[in-house]
C-alpha positions as CSV (number, residue, x, y, z in Angstrom):
1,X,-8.1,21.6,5.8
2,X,-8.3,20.4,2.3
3,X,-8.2,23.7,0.9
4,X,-5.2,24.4,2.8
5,X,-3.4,21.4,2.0
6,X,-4.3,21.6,-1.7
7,X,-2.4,24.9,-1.3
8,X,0.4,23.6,-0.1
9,X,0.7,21.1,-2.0
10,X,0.5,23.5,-5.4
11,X,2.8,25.5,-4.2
12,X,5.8,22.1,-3.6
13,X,4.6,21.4,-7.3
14,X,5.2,25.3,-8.8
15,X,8.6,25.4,-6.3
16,X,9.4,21.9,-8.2
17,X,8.5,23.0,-11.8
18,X,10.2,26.2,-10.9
19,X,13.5,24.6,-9.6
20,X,13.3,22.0,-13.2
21,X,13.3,25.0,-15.2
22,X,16.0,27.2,-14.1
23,X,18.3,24.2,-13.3
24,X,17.8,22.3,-17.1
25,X,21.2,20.7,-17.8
26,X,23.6,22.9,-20.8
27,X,22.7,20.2,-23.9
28,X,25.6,21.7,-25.7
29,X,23.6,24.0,-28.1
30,X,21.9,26.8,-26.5
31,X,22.7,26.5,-22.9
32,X,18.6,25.0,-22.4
33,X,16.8,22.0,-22.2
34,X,17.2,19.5,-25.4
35,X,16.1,20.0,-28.6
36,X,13.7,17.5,-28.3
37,X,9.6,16.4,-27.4
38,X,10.0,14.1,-24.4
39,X,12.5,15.5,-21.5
40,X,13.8,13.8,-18.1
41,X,13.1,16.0,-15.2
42,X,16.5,17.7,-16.0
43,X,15.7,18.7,-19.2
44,X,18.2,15.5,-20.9
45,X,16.4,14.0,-24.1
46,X,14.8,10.9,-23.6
47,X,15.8,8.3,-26.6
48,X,14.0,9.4,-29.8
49,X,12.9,5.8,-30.1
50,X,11.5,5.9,-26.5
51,X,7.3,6.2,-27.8
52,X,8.1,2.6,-29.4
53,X,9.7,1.3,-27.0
54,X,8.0,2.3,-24.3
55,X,4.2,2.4,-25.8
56,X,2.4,2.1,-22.4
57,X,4.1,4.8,-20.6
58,X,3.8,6.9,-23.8
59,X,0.1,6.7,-24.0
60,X,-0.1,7.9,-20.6
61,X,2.0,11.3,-20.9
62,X,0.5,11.9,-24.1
63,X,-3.6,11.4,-22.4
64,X,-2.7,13.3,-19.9
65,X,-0.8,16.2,-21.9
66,X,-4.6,16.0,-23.7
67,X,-6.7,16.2,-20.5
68,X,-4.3,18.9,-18.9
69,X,-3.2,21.0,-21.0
70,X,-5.4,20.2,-24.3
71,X,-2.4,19.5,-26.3
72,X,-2.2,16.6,-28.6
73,X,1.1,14.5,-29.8
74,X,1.3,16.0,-33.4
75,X,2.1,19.4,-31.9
76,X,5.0,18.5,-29.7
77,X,8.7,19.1,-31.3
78,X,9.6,17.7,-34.4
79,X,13.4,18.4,-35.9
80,X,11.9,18.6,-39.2
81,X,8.5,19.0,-39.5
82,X,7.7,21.1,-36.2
83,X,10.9,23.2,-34.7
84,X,8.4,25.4,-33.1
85,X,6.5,22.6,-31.4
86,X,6.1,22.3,-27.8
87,X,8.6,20.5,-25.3
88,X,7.8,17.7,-22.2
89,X,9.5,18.0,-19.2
90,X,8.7,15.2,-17.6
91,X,8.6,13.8,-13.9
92,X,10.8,10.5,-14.6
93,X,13.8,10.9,-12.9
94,X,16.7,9.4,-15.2
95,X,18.8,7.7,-12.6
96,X,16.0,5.6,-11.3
97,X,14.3,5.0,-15.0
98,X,17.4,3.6,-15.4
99,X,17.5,1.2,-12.5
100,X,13.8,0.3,-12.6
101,X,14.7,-0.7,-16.7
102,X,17.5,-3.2,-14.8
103,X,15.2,-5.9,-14.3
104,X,14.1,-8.5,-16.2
105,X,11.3,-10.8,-17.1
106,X,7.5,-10.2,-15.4
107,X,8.3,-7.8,-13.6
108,X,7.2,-4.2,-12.4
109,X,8.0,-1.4,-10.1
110,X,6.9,2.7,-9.8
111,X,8.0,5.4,-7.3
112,X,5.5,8.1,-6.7
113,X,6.9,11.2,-4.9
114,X,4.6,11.9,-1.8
115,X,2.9,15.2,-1.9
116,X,3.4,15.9,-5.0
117,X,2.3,12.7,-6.8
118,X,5.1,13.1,-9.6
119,X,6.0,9.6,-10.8
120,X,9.8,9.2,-10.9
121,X,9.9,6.0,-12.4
122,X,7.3,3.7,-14.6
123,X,9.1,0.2,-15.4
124,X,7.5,-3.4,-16.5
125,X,6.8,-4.9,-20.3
126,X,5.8,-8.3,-20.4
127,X,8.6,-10.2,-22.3
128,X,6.1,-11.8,-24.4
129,X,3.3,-10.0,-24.8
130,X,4.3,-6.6,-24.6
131,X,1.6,-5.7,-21.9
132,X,2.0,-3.0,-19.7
133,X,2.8,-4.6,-16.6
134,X,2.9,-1.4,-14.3
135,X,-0.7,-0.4,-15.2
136,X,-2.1,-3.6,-15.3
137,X,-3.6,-5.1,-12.7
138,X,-2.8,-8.1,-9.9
139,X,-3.8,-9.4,-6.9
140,X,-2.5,-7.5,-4.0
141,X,-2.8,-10.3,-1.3
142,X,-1.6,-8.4,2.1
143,X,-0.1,-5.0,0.9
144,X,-4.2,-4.0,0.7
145,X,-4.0,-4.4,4.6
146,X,-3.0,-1.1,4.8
147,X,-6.2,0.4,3.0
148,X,-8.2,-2.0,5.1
149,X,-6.4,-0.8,8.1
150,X,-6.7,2.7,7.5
151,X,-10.5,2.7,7.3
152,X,-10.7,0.9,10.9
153,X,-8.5,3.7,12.0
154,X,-10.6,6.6,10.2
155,X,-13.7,5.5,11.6
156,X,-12.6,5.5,15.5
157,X,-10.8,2.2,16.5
158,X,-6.9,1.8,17.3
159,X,-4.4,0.1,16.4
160,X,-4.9,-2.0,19.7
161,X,-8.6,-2.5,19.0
162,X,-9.3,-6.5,18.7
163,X,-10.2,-8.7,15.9
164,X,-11.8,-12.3,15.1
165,X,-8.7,-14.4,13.1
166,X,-10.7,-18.0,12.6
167,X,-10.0,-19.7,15.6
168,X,-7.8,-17.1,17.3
169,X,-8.1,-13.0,18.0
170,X,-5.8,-10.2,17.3
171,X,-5.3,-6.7,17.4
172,X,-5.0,-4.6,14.6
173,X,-1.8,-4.6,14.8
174,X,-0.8,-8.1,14.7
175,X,-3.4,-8.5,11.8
176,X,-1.3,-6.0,9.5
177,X,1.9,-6.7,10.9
178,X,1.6,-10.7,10.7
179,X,-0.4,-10.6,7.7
180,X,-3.8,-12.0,9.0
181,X,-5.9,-12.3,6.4
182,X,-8.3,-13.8,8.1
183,X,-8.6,-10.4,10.9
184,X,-8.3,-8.7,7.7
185,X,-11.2,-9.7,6.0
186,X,-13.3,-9.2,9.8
187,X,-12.2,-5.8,9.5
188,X,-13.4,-5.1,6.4
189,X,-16.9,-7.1,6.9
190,X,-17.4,-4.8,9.8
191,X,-17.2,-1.5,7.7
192,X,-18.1,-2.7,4.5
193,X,-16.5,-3.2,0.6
194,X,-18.1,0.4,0.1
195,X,-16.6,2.1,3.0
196,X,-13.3,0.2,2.3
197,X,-13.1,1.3,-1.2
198,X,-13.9,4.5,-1.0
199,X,-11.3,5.1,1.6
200,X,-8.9,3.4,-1.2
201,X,-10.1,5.7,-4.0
202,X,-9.1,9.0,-1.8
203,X,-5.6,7.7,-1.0
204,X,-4.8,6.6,-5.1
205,X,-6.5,3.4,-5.6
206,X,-8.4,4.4,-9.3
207,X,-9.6,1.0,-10.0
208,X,-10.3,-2.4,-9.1
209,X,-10.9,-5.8,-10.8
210,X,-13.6,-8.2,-9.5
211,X,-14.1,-12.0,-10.0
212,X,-14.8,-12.0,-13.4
213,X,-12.3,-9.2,-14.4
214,X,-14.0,-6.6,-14.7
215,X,-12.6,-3.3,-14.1
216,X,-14.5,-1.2,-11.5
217,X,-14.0,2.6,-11.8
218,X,-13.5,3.8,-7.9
219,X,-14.3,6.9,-8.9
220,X,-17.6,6.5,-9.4
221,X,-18.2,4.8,-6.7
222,X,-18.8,1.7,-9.0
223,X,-18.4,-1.5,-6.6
224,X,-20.4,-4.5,-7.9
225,X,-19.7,-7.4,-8.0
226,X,-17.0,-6.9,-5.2
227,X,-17.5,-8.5,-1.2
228,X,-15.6,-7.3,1.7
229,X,-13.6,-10.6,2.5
230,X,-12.3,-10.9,-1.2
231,X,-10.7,-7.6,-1.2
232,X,-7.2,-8.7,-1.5
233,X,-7.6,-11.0,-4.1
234,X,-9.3,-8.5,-6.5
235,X,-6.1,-7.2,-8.7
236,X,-5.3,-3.8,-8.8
237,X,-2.2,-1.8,-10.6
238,X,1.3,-1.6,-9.2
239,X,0.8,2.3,-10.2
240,X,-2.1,3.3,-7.8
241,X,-0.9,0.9,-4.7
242,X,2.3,3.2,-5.2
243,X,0.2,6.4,-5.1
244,X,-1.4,4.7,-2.1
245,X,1.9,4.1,-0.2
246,X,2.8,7.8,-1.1
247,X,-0.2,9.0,0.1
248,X,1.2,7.3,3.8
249,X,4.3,8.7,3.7
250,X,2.8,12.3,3.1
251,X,0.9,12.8,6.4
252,X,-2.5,11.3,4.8
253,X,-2.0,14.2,1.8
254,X,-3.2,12.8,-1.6
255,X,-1.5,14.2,-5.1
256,X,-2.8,12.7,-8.3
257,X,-0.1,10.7,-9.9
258,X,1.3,12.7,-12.7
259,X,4.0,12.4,-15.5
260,X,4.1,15.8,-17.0
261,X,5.8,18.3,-14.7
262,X,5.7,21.4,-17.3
263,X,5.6,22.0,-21.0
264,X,7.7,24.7,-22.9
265,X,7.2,26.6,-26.2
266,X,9.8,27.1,-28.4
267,X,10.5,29.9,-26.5
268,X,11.4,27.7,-23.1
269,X,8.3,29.4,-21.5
270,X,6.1,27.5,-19.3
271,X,2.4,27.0,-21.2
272,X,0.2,26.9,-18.3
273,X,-1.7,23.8,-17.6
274,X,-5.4,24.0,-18.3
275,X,-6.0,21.3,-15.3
276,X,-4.0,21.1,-11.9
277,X,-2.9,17.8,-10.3
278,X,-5.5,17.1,-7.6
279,X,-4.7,16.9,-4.0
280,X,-6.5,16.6,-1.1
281,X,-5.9,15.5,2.8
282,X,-6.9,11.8,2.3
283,X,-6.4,10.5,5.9
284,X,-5.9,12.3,9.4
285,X,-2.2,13.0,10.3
286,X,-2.2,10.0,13.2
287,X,-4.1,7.7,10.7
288,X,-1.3,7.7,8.1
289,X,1.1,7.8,11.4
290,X,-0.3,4.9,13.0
291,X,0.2,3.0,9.7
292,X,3.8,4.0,9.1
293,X,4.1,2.0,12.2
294,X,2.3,-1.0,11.9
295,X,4.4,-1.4,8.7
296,X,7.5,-0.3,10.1
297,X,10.9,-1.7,9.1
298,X,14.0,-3.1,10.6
299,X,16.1,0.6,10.9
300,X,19.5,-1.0,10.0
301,X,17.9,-2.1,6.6
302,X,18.4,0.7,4.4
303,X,21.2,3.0,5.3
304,X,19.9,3.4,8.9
305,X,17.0,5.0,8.0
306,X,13.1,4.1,9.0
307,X,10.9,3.0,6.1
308,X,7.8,1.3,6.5
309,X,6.3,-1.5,3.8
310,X,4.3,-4.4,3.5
311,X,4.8,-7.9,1.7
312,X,3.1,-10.2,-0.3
313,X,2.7,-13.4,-2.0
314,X,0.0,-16.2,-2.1
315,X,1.8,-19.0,0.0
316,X,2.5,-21.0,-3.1
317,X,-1.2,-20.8,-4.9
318,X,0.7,-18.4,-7.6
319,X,4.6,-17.4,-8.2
320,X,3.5,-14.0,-7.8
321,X,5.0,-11.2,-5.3
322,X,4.7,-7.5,-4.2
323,X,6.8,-5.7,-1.9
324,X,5.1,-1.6,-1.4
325,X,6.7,0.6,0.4
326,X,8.1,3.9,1.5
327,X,10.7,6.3,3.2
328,X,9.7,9.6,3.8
329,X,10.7,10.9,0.7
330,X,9.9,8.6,-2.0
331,X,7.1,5.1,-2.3
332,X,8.1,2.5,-4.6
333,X,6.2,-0.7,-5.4
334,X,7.0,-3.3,-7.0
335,X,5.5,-6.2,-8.3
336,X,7.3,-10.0,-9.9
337,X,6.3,-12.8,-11.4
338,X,7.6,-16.5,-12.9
339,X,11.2,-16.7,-12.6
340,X,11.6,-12.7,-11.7
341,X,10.0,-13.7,-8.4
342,X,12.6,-15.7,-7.4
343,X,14.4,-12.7,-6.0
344,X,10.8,-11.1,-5.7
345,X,9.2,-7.5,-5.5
346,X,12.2,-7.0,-2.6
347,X,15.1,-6.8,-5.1
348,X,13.4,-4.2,-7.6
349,X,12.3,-2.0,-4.8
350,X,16.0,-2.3,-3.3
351,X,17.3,-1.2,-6.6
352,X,15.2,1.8,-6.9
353,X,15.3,2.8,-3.2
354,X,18.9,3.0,-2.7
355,X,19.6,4.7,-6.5
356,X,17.1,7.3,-5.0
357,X,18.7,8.1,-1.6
358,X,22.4,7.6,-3.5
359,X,21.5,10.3,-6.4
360,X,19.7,12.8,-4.3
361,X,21.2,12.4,-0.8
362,X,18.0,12.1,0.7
363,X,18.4,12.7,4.4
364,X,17.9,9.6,7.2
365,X,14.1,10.8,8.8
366,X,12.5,8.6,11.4
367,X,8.8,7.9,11.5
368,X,6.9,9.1,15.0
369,X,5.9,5.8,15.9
370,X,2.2,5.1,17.5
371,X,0.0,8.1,17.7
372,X,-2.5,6.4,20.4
373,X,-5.5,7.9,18.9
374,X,-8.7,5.7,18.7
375,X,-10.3,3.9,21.0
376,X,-9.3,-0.1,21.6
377,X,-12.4,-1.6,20.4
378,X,-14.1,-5.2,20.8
379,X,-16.9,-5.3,18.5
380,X,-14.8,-7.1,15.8
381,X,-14.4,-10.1,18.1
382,X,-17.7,-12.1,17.8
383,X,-21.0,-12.0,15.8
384,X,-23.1,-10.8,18.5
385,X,-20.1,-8.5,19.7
386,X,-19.5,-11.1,22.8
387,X,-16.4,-11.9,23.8
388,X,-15.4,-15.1,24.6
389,X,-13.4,-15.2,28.5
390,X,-11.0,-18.2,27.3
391,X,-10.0,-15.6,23.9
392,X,-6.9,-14.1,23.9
393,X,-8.5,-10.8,24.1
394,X,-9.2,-12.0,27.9
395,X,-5.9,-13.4,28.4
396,X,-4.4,-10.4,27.4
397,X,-6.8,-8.2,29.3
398,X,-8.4,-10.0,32.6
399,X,-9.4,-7.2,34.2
400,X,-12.0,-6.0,31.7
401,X,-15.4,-6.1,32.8
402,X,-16.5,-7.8,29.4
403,X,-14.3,-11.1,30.6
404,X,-16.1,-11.3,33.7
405,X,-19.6,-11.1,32.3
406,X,-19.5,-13.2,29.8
407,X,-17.7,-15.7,32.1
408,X,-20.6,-15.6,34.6
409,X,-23.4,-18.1,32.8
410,X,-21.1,-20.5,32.4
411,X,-19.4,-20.6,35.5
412,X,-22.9,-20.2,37.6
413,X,-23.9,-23.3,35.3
414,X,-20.9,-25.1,37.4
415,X,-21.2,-24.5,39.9
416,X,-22.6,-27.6,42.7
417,X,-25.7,-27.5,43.7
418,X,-26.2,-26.7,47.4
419,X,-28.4,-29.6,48.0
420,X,-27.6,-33.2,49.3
421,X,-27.5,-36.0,46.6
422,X,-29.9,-38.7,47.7
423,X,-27.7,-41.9,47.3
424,X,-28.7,-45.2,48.8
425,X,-26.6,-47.4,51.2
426,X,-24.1,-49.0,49.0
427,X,-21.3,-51.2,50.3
428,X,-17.9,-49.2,50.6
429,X,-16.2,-50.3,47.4
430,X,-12.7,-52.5,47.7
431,X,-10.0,-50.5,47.2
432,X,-8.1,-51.0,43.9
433,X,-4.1,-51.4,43.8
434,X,-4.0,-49.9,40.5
435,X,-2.4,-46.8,39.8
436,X,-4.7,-43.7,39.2
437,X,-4.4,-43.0,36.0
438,X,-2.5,-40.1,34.4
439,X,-3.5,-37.4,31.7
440,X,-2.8,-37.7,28.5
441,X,-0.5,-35.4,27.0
442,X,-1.4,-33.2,25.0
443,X,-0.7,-33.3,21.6
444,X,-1.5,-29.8,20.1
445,X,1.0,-27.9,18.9
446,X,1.0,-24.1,18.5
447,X,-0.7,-22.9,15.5
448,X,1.3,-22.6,12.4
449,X,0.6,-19.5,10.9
450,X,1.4,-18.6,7.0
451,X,1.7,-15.0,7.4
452,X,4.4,-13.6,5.6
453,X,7.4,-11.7,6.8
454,X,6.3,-8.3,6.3
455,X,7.9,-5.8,8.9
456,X,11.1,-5.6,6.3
457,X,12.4,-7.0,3.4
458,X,14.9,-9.4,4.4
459,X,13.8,-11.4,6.9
């Protein structure tokens, strides 16, 4: 399966590079792409000044020009030093560059083509500090939910399958859907920070941060320091949670996000790459289908289209935001801070989303809804894997077997005793004229949840 999805994947990347090539815009010399080192995905110039401003992004086309194709950036293009130098074609799509570049203060957001992994747009300076606020890394609250999610789902259960939320239970569902961090964090103590994490690594999470800030390499397999029920406080990059998202959207396909879509000679031929972007089928088909459900959105949001997405903040511990999510055809996330998240991660990924479908006409596509694969499973309600008859698992589900039996002791305990009380001959007492005497109300109101509006953006 991997081998044949790797293939297919390599060929949407050569049919991509191929369709870049032999559609590069007339730059009003030669008829071919710009006379330049760094090229949008249409073959226009990007700014000559663009390595200073944009030093971040920079460094990352030029290490991976290095580790794929073994070229370094004093042999790129140079008007007048090297004419004969080689040309970038990259995957940053101008239109949304643009947009993303819109927004202002602490703010961040990246779109990540699924199966193909070609990032479209890479957009976030800090203000102040000048630090790269796309690759560095944040908390991710609730929009991990979906990793946690994912390796529930690749490791049997369903998305109905029940789990312990403090002093309530819920299904899987609820948990993502309502933002339960609580069944979140039961769901990843059951399977473990190891099993969790390495399910993130295959579908684009690269690193993680733990208490103390230091970066753990996914990769290999480094997880100290890191516990299952802190996983969505540990910060991670607005680039790899969009990689994640776009690993959904494809089906469960992984590609390696990647910046450089070909590099030319002076001759306009394509230098082969000495390394190929890595793919790989991450997650079964109903796995990443299941979880384009439970994050589904409202279908009147954008254009009447389906898209599916999570939200996050940290119910006022932080100003910071997220909003992650995908159509079919295209995963943004985003990430604000400070004053930028007063209109939040929503805005930026609005911005970038509809420039996308406007500029390329992507096509309305609606997700499949529930696969109903797995099995609905109960272990995550107790300690001892007991389920408690007055839960909401046994509301929801009196007919199960488990209800009844762990019902029994405590209604045998109740029951009278067939014997006679002994009582001695007392006088019959007066009768009293006072009223008997009522319950008290109640006074407990329905728990108050904090989850977040995640199902769409504009709640």
């Amino acid at each position: 399966m991997h081998l044949a999805v790797g293939g297919a994947v390599a060929l949407v990347l050569a049919i991509g590079v191929s369709i870049v090539l032999g559609n590069l815009p007339d730059d009003g010399s030669d008829g071919g792409p710009a006379d330049a080192a760094l090229l949008y995905d249409d073959g226009r110039a990007l700014p000559a000044d663009f390595p200073d401003t944009h030093g971040p992004l920079a460094e990352r086309v030029y290490a991976e020009l290095e580790a794929r194709y073994g070229i370094t950036p004093d042999q790129l293009y140079d008007e007048d030093d090297r004419p004969d130098g080689y040309r970038v074609v990259l995957t940053l799509d101008k239109a949304l560059q643009d947009a993303a570049e819109e927004t202002t203060g602490e703010a961040g957001v990246v779109a990540v083509e699924p199966g193909s992994g070609a990032v479209l747009c890479y957009a976030g300076t800090d203000p102040d500090t000048g630090e790269d606020l796309v690759g560095s890394l944040h908390p991710p609250s609730s929009v991990f939910d979906m990793i946690t999610a994912a390796t529930a789902l690749e490791a049997g259960a369903s998305i109905e399958s029940w789990w312990a939320d403090e002093q309530t239970d819920v299904t899987l569902a609820q948990a993502v859907s309502e933002g339960r961090s609580g069944a979140m964090d039961t769901v990843a103590g059951e399977y473990g920070v190891e099993t969790v994490l390495a399910t993130a690594n295959g579908m684009g999470l690269t690193a993680i941060a733990d208490a103390d800030g230091t970066v753990r390499d996914l990769a290999a397999g480094d997880y100290d320091g890191l516990a299952a029920a802190d996983l969505g406080t540990y910060p991670v990059s607005v680039v790899d949670m969009a990689s994640v998202y776009a690993t959904i959207a494809a089906g469960g396909a992984y590609a390696e996000t990647h910046f450089v879509g070909a590099v030319l000679d002076s001759g306009d031929r394509e230098i082969e790459a000495q390394q190929g972007v890595r793919t790989e089928q991450a997650l079964a088909e109903t796995t990443a289908q299941d979880l384009q459900y439970l994050g589904l959105g409202e279908s009147e949001a954008i254009e009447d289209r389906d898209f599916f997405g999570v939200a996050a903040d940290y119910h006022g511990q932080t100003t910071e935001s997220w909003f992650v999510g995908a159509i079919p055809q295209l995963s943004v996330a985003a990430w604000a801070n400070g004053a930028a998240a007063n209109d939040g991660g929503v805005a930026l990924w609005r911005t970038v989303i509809d420039t996308a479908i406007e500029e390329h006409g992507y096509e309305a596509e609606s997700l499949p809804g529930a696969s109903g694969a797995g099995e609905d499973l109960t272990e995550g309600l107790g300690d001892d894997g007991s389920v408690d008859p007055a839960g909401e698992y046994c509301q929801a589900n009196p007919g199960d077997a488990a209800c009844a039996a762990s019902a029994s002791p405590s209604e045998s305990e109740e029951e009278p005793s067939s014997e006679p009380e002994e009582t001695s001959a007392e006088p019959e007492p007066e009768p009293t004229t006072s009223e008997p005497e009522e319950p008290e109300p109640t006074t407990s109101e329905p728990e108050e949840t904090t989850s977040e509006c995640t199902s769409w953006p504009f709640c």
